[in-house]
C-alpha positions in Angstrom: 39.9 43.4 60.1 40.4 40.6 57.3 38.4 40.2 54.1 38.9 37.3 52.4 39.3 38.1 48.0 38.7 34.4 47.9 35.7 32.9 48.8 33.2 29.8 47.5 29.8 29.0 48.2 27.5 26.7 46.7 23.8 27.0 48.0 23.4 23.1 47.0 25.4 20.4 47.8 28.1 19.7 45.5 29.4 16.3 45.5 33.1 16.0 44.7 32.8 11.8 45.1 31.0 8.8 45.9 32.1 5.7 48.6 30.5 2.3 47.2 31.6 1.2 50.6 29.7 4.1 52.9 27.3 5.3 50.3 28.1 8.7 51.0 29.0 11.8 48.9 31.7 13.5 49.5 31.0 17.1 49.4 32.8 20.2 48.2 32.4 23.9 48.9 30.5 25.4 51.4 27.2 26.3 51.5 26.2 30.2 53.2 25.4 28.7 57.0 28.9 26.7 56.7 30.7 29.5 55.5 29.7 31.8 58.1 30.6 29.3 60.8 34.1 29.2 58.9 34.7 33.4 58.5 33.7 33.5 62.2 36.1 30.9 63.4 38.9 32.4 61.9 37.8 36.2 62.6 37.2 37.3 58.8 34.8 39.9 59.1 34.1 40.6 54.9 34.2 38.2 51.9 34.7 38.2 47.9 32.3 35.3 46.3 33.8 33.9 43.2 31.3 32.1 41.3 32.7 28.8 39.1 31.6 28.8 36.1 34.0 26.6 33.9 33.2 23.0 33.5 36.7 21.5 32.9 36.6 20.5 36.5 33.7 21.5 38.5 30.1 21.7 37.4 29.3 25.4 36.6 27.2 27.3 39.4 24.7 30.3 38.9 25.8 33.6 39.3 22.3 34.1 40.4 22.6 32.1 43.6 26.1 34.1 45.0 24.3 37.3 43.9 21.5 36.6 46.1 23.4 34.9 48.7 25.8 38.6 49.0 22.6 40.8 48.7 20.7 38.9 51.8 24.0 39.2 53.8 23.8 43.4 54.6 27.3 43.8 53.2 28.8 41.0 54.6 29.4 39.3 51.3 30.3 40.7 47.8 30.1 39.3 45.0 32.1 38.6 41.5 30.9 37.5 38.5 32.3 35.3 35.8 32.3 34.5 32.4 33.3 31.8 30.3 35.2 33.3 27.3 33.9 31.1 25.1 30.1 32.2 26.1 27.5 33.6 23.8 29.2 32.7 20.6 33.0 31.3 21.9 34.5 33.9 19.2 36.9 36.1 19.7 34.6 39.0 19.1 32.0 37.9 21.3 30.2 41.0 22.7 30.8 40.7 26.5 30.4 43.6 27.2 27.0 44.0 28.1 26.7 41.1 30.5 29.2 42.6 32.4 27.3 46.0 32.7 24.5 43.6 33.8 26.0 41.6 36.3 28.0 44.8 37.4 24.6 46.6 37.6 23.2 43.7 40.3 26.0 45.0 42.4 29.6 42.4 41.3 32.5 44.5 41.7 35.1 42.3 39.8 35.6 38.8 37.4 36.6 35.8 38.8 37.4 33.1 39.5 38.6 32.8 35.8 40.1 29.2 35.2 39.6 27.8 32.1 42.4 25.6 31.0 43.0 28.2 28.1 45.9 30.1 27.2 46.9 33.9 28.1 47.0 34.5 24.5 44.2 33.1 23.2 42.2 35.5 21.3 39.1 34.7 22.9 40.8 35.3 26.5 41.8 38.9 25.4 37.9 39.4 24.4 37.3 38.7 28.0 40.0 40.9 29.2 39.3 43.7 27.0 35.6 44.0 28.4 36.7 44.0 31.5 39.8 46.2 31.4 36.4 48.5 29.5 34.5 48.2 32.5 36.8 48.7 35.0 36.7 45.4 36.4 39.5 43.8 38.2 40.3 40.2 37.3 41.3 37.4 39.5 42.8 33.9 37.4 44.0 30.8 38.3 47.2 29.9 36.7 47.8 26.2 35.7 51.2 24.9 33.9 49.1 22.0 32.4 47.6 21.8 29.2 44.5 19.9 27.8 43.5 18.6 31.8 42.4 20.1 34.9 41.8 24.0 34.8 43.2 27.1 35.4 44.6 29.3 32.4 48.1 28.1 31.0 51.3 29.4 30.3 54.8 28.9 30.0 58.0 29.3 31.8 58.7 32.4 33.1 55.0 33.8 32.3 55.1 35.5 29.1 51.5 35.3 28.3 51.0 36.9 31.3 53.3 39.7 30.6 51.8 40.2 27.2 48.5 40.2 28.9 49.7 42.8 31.3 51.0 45.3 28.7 48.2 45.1 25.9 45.6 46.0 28.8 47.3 48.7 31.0 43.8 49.7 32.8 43.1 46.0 34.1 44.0 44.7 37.3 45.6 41.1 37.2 45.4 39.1 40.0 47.2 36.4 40.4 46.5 33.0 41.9 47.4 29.2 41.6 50.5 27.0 41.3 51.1 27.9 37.8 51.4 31.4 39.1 52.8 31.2 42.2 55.3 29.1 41.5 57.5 31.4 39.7 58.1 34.1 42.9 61.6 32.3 42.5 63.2 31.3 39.3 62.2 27.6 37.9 65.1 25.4 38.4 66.0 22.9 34.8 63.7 19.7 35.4 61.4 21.1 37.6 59.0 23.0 35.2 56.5 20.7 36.1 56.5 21.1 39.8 53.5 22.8 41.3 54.4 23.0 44.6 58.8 23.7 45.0 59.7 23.5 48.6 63.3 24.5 48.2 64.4 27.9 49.1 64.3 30.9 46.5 67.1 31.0 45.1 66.9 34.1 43.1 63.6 36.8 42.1 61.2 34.8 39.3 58.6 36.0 37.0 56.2 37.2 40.1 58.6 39.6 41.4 59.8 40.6 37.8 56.4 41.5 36.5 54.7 43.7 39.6 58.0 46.1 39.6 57.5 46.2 35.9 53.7 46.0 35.9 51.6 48.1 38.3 48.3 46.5 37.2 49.7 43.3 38.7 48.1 42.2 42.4 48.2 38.8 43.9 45.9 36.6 45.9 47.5 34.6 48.9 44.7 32.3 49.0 45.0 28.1 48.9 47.5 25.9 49.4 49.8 27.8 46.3 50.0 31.3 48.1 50.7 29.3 51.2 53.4 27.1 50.1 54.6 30.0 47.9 54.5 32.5 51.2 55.9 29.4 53.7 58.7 28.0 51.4 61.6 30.3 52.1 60.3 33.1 54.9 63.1 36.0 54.5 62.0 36.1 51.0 58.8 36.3 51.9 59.2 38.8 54.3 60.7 41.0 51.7 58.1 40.4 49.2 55.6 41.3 51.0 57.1 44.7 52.8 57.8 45.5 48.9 54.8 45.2 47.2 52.1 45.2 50.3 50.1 47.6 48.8 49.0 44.7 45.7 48.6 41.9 48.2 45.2 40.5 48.6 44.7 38.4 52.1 42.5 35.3 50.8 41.4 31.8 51.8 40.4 29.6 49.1 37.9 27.1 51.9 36.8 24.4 49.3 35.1 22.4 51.9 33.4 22.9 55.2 36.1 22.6 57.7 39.3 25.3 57.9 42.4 23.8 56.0 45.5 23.9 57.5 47.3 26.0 54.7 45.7 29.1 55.4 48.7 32.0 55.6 46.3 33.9 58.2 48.8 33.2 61.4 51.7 34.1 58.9 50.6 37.3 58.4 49.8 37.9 61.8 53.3 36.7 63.1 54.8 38.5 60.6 52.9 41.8 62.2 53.6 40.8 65.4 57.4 40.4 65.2 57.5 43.8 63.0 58.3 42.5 59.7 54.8 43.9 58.7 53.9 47.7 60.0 50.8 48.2 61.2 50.2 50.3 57.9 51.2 47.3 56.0 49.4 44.7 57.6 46.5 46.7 57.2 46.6 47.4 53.3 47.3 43.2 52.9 44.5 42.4 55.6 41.7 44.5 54.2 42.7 48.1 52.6 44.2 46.8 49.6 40.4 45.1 49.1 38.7 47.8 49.9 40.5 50.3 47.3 40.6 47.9 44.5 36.8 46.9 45.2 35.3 50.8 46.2 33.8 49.2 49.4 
């Protein structure tokens, strides 16, 4: 079995760009029908919806149209909510709390996909994580190294907002996704701070590694082309991470359009199992058990 922690769908189209040339959209995301097609193709049998809800890049979605989406697919599908940090009053005090109880209450079982272009230690991102730590919600982020464009919450080399995040809010699950994150599994070589996507070899453990011995609360997310490259880039060290810390790896896909992407770390993980890096109990918990202890499903 594979569920999927990472999963969009937009019920209407979402255009990404437009050809003067064609006059056609470009679309992005699937919608529920294309999605399907996509799960089935690849054999994932269970999915995570992540709503989008940050405008720095895409146009925000209703949490209302994945909620209804999960509930009319008889388990198939489970939603997440999210929140903007900056919503209801964008204070650091806002009171969160009780729109989490709500969405929690129409059956979401965690918040993501968080990804403003904000800092770990802004106050008003600790507001969010403090009402979710209070409701027991796990959180998944995107992780960007840029500031002031694109999205994904910031931070510096080496993480520490992350680990500061990690030790003020004990009782909340981290989980950790994009290039600003995955980047670090090896140490950040002078002049390359900047590189999302480093294709040498690891040469020694980086933040990643460094922050789930020390932090517990820390899972990751394999999905998109970051936990690909990140998982692909140097393969003994990946074999080692993941027979070391296989009980906080999340399998995930991260489909952004209607067609399966070629940086999908689904036939790693299978070779992996079928060479016997991965034990069956291992490649189980990574697959789907992990998921299903975090989540209660």
């Amino acid at each position: 079995m594979f569920i999927d922690i990472h999963a969009h769908m937009y019920k209407y189209p979402y255009p990404l760009s437009y050809n003067k040339e064609t006059d056609k959209f470009r679309l992005l995301f699937p919608n529920g029908e294309e999605l399907i097609k996509l799960h089935d193709t690849l054999g994932i049998d269970r999915a995570i919806i992540v709503p989008l809800v940050n405008a720095e890049v895409y146009v925000p979605q209703s949490l209302g149209e994945v909620i209804d989406f999960c509930n009319e697919s008889n388990g198939r599908f489970i939603p997440f909510c999210s929140l903007d940090p900056r919503v209801i009053s964008n204070t650091s005090d806002a009171p969160l709390g009780f729109l989490i109880d709500f969405y929690k209450r129409q059956g979401c079982k965690g918040m993501g996909e968080v990804l403003p272009n904000m800092s770990f230690s802004d106050p008003k991102m600790h507001n969010l994580f403090h009402h979710c730590e209070q409701a027991g919600f796990p959180l998944l982020f995107d992780c960007s190294g840029a500031r002031g464009r694109s999205y994904g919450l910031y931070d510096d080399p080496g993480l520490p907002g992350l680990r500061d995040a990690l030790e003020k809010f004990p009782d909340l699950v981290f989980i950790g996704h994009g290039p600003g994150f995955w980047k670090e599994l090896g140490t950040i070589r002078p002049g390359d701070e900047h590189i999302n996507y480093p294709t040498f070899p690891i040469e020694a453990e980086g933040a990643v590694v460094k922050l789930m011995r020390e932090h517990k609360n820390l899972w990751v997310d394999l999905s998109a082309g970051s936990g690909y490259h990140a998982m692909t880039r140097d393969i003994e060290f990946s074999r080692k991470f993941m027979n070391e810390f296989s009980d906080r790896i999340l399998f995930g896909t991260d489909i952004c359009f209607a067609e399966i992407p070629k940086e999908l770390v689904i036939d790693l993980l299978k070779g992996f199992h079928a060479d016997g890096t991965l034990s069956d109990e291992k490649f189980e918990a990574i697959t789907h058990k992990n998921a299903e202890r975090l989540l209660g499903i």
